[in-house]
Each structure stands twice: as structure tokens, then as C-alpha cells.
C-alpha positions in Angstrom: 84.5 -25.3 157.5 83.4 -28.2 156.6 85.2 -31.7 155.8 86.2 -32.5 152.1 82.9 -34.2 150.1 80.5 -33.2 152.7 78.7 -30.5 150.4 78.6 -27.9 152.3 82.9 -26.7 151.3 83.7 -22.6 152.3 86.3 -20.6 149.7 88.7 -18.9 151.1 91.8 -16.8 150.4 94.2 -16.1 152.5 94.9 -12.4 153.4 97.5 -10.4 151.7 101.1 -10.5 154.3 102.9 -7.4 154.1 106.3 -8.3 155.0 108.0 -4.7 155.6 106.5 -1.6 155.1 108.0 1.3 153.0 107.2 5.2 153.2 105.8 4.9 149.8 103.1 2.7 150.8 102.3 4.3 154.3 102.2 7.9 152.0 100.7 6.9 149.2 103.8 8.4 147.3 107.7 9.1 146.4 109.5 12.0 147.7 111.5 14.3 145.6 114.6 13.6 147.8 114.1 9.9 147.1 115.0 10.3 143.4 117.2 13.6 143.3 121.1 13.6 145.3 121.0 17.3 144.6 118.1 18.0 147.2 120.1 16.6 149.8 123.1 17.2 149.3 123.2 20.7 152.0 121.9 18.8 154.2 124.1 19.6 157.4 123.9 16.3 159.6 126.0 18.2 162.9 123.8 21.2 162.8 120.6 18.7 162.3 121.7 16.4 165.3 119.8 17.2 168.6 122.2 18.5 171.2 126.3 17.6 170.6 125.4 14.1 170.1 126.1 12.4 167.0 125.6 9.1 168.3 122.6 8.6 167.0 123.5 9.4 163.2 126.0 6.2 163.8 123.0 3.5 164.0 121.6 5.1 160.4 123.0 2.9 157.7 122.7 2.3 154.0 120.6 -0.6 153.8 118.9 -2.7 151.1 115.2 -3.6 150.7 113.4 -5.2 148.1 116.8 -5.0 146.1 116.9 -1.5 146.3 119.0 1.1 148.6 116.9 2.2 151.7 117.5 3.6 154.7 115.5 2.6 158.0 113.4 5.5 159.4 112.7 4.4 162.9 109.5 6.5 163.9 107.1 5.2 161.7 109.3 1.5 161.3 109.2 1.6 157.5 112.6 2.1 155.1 112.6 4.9 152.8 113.8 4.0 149.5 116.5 5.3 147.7 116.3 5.4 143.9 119.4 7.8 142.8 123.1 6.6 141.9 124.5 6.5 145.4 128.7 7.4 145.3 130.8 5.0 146.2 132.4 6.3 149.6 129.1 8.2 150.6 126.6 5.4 151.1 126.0 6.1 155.1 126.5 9.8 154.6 123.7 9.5 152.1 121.3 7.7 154.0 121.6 9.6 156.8 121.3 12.8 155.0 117.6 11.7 152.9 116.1 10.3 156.3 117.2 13.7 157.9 115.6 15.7 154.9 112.5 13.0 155.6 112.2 13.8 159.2 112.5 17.8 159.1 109.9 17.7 156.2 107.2 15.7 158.6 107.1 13.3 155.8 107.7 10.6 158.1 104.5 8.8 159.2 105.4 8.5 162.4 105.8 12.3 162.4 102.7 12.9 160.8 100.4 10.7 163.7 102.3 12.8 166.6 99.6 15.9 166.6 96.7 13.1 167.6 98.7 10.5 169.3 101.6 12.0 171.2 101.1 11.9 175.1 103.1 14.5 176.4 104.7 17.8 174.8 107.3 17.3 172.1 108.5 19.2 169.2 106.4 17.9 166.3 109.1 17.5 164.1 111.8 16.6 166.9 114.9 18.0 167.8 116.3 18.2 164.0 114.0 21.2 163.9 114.5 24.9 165.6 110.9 26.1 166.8 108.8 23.3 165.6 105.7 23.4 167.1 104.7 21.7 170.2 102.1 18.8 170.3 101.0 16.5 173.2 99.8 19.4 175.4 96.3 18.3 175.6 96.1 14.5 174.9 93.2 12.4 175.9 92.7 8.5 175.4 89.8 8.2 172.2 86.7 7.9 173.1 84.7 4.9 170.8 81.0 6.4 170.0 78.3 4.7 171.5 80.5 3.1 174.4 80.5 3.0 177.7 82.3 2.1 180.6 81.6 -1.6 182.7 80.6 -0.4 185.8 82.2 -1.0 188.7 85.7 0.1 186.8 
């Protein structure tokens, strides 16, 4: 760029800084089960829980972005909203429950980039569901068009 008064001045904006990401905006939508206690509420979180272990449903917390109830889905490191009248009492039981509805569904993006990225066999949806398919069986690094490699590597 050039200095102040020397004619020749660039405009510029700055980029757009997403500060935290949501599953709306990695989607491209809401989920029923965002807006609707009902479709959650038969959620069984013991029967969902890989293995005996429940230790893992004690890290999932009712949280708070952008003002509004959320819960944190780890795989794809975005929260996932919550936009029902939560009951007093229930607010980790509930977040726990709609991320467990969101990760059986493969609505999580995380999820959904397993078939092309995963490295080594796993259930696609995880452990919270009996017989899901099995991905990461026959990964290879992507290959960019048109490129080859330095020799001598």
C-alpha cells in the first residue's frame, strides 16, 4: 500500500472473523430436535453411552452461546443451539440428550466428513450407534490435479 497523499491509496476491507462456529452455519440449517423437547425426550443416554462408561456424558454441559442455550458438540467443534424452554432441574440432562440425538442422526459435521477423511476403520456414526457402518477402510491422502511430486522425495 501506499503512504497517505501519495496518489496511488489501495481500499480495503478487512475479512469477516467468525468467532465460534454453530451447527446451523456449518449445515446450512436448524434441526427439528433443536426447537422441539418432545423429540428428545426418549432419548436413553446409558443405552447410547459406548461401553459401561458414562464418563464421558459428564464433560457435556448446558452452555450459553450468543445468549442462547447450546451445547458443545466436540467432533465437528461447533455448539448446537438450543431454542426450546429448557426445565429447570434438566438443563445437563437436556444437553446431553439433543447432542446424542445430533450424533446418532450424522447431523454432526464432524460426522458427516468421516466417509472421505477418516484414516482408519470406525463406525461412521460412533459407538452411540449398533451396526453403523464402517468407514476408513480404504483411505488415501488427496491427490491435487496437475501436481506432482519434487523429486528426490
Amino acid at each position: 500500500m501506499s503512504e497517505p497523499g501519495h496518489g496511488h491509496e489501495l481500499a480495503y476491507s478487512e475479512p469477516e472473523k467468525i468467532k465460534s462456529l454453530d451447527a446451523e452455519f456449518l449445515s446450512g440449517r436448524r434441526f427439528p430436535y433443536q426447537e422441539d423437547v418432545s423429540l428428545i425426550e426418549d432419548v436413553d443416554l446409558e443405552a447410547a453411552t459406548p461401553g459401561e462408561d458414562l464418563n464421558w456424558l459428564e464433560d457435556i454441559e448446558l452452555l450459553e452461546e450468543d445468549g442462547t442455550p447450546a451445547v458443545f458438540d466436540r467432533y465437528s467443534n461447533s455448539f448446537l443451539k438450543i431454542y426450546f424452554d429448557i426445565p429447570e432441574g434438566r438443563e445437563h440432562e437436556i444437553a446431553r440428550k439433543v447432542l446424542v440425538m445430533h450424533l446418532q442422526s450424522g447431523n454432526s459435521y464432524g460426522i458427516q466428513l468421516k466417509e472421505q477423511h477418516t484414516k482408519f476403520p470406525q463406525p461412521e456414526l460412533g459407538p452411540w450407534v449398533a451396526g453403523s457402518k464402517t468407514v476408513g477402510t480404504d483411505w488415501s491422502p488427496p491427490v491435487l490435479e496437475g501436481w506432482e511430486r519434487p523429486a528426490g522425495h
